[in-house]
N, C-alpha and C positions, 0 to 999 in steps of 0.2 A: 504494500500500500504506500502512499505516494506522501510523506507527510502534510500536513496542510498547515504550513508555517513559511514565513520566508524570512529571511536576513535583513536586518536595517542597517544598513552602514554607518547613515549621518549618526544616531545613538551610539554605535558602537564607536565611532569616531570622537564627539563630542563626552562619551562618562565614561571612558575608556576599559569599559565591560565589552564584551561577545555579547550583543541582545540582538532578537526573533522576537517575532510576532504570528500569532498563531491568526490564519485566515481563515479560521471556522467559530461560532459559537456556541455550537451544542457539543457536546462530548458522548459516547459509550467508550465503551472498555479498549475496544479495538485503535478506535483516535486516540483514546490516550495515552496507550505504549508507543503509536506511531510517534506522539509527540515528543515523549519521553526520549526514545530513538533518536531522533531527529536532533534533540538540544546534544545530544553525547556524541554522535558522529559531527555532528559543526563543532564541537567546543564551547558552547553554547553557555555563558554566565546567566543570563538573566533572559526569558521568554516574557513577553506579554499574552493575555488573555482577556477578552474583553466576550464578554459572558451574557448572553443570554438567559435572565433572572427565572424565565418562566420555566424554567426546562432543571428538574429535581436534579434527574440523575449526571446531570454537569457539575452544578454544584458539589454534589456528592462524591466525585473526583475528583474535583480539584480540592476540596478539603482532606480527601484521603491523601493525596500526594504532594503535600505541603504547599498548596499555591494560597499564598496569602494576598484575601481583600483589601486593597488599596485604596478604592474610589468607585463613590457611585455614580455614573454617567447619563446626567440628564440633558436632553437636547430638547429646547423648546421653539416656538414656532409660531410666526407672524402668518396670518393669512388672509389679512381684507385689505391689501398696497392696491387691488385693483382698485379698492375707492377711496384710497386717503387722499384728505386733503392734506397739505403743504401746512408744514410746522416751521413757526417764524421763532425761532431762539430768542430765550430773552438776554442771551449771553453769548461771545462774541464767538462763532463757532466756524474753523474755517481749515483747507486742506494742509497737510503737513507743509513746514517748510526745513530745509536741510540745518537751519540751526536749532530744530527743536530737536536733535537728537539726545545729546546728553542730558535734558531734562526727561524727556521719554524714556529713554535706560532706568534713570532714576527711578523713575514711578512703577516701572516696570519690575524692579527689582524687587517691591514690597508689597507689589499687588495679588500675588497669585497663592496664597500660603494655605489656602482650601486645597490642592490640585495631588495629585496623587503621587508624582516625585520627594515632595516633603513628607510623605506619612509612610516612605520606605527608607527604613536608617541607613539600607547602602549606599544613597547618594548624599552627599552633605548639603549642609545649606548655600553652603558657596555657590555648586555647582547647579544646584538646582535655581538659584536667581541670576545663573547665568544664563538656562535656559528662557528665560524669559527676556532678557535683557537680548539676545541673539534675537529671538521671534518677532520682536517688535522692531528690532532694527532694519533684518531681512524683510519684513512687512512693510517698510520704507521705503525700500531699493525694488520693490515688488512683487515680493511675494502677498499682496493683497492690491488688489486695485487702485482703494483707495484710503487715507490715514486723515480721520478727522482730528482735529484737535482743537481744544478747548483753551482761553488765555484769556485772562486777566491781569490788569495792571502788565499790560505785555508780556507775561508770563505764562507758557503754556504749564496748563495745571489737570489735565487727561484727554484722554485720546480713545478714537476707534477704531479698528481696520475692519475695512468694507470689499468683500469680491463679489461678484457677478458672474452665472452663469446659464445661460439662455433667462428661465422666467422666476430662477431661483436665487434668492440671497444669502449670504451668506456672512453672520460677523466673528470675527477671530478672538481679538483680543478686546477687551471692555478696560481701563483703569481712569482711575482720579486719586489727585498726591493724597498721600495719607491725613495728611497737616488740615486739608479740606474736606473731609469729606463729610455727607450729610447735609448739603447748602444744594443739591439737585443738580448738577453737576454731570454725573451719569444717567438721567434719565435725558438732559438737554442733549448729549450726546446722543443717545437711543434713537431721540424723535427726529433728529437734524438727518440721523442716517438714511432714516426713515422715506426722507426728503431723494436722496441720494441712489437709493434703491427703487423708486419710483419712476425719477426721471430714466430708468434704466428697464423699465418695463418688465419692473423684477413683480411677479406676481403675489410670494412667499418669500420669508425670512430665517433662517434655522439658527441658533446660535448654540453652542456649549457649554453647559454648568457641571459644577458637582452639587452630589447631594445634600453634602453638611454646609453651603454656600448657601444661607438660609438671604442674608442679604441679596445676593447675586438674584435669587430666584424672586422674589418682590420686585426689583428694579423691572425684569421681566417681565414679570407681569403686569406690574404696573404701567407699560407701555403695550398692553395687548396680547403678550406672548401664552401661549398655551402648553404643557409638557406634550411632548411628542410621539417618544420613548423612553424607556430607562433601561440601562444596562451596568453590569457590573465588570468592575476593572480586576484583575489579579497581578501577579507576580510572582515568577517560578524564578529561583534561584537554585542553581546545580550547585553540584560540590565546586565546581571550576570557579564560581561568585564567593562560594562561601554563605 
C-alpha cells in the first residue's frame, strides 16, 4: 500500500526536524502501519495529522500510537459578499507599504500564541514567532494578494492578508499590536477586506481559527462568519524527534 503522507521540505527546512504530512483523515489499522512505515523508511521526526473528528476509530489510533492533540481547527465562512454593501472604515485602512515591514514582524510575532506550534514543546518559542514573523513577510512579497493594514498616528498598528480565487476568498493572517487591542481595530480590518473581496467578485470568505481562540472566533462572527468545519490537529513524533 502506497502510504498516504508526503514530505514538507519548507518545515523541515525552517525547524530543522524530518516532518510529513499525512494526506488522509480517517484512519483503520491498515493506514496506520502504512503510516507508521512511511515516517521510518523517510527518517521521518515529526508527521502531521489533521483529523477528521467525526470518524471514532481514527481517533482511537492515533491515541493508541502516541499522536498527540495539538489544535482544534476551525474554518469559518463568509457567504452573502454577493450582497454586501461597501464598508467605509472609520479608521485609516489602506494597502501595505514596504516600510510597514518591521512593525508587521513585530505584531506578528505576538499574535498567534492560540496556534498549534506553541502547544508542542518540541518547537520553542523563538522559533515558532519566527514562523509567523516569515508568513506575514512572505505575505508581503506575495504570497497573499493583498496586505491590508491598519495606522494610526502614522503608525501601522494591524494588518490582513487577503487572496483571491475565482469566487472564493480567502484570509490568512488576522493581527493588531498587543498594546491596542480591544479599541475594534480587527473587526475594521474584517469589514475593509470585506470591501476588497467584493470588488473581486469573490462570492464566499473562508478564514482559519483554533478552537481555544475564543477571541478570534467572536471577531468572526461578529462580522458574519459562520463555522464551516472542525477538524482536529495531531503530532507524531518518532524516536528520530525524540
Amino acid at each position: 500500500m502506497t502510504a498516504p503522507c508526503e514530505f514538507l521540505g519548507w518545515d523541515t527546512d525552517f525547524f530543522g526536524y524530518r516532518i510529513g504530512k499525512s494526506t488522509v483523515n480517517e484512519l483503520d489499522q491498515v493506514r496506520m502501519d502504512a503510516l507508521l512505515a512511511w515516517c521510518s523508511e523517510n527518517a521521518i521526526d515529526c508527521l502531521y495529522f489533521l483529523a477528521n473528528p467525526d470518524h471514532p476509530q481514527t481517533a482511537q489510533l492515533l491515541t493508541a500510537n502516541r499522536f498527540a492533540l495539538v489544535d482544534i481547527r476551525l474554518t469559518l465562512e463568509k457567504h452573502d459578499l454577493a450582497t454586501w454593501q461597501p464598508f467605509m472604515p472609520t479608521m485609516t485602512i489602506r494597502p501595505y507599504h514596504e516600510s510597514d515591514m518591521p512593525q508587521l514582524k513585530a505584531i506578528a510575532r505576538h499574535s498567534y500564541r492560540a496556534s498549534r506550534f506553541y502547544f508542542d514543546t518540541h518547537f520553542s518559542e523563538v522559533i515558532c514567532d519566527a514562523v509567523y514573523e516569515t508568513w506575514i513577510e512572505k505575505s508581503c512579497q506575495g504570497y497573499a494578494d493583498e496586505v491590508l493594514v491598519c495606522e494610526i498616528a502614522n503608525q501601522p498598528v494591524g494588518f490582513v492578508t487577503c487572496s483571491a480565487k475565482a469566487t472564493n476568498g480567502n484570509i490568512g493572517l488576522v493581527g493588531v499590536d498587543a498594546s491596542i487591542r480591544g479599541k475594534g481595530i480587527g473587526y475594521q480590518l474584517l469589514m475593509a477586506s470585506m470591501n476588497w473581496f467584493h470588488d473581486r467578485a469573490c462570492v464566499t470568505v473562508d478564514v482559519v481559527t483554533q478552537g481555544r481562540n475564543i477571541s478570534a472566533q467572536r471577531l468572526y462572527q461578529r462580522c458574519g462568519f459562520m463555522t464551516k468545519s472542525v477538524e482536529l490537529w495531531y503530532h507524531f513524533w518518532t524516536q528520530n524527534g525524540k
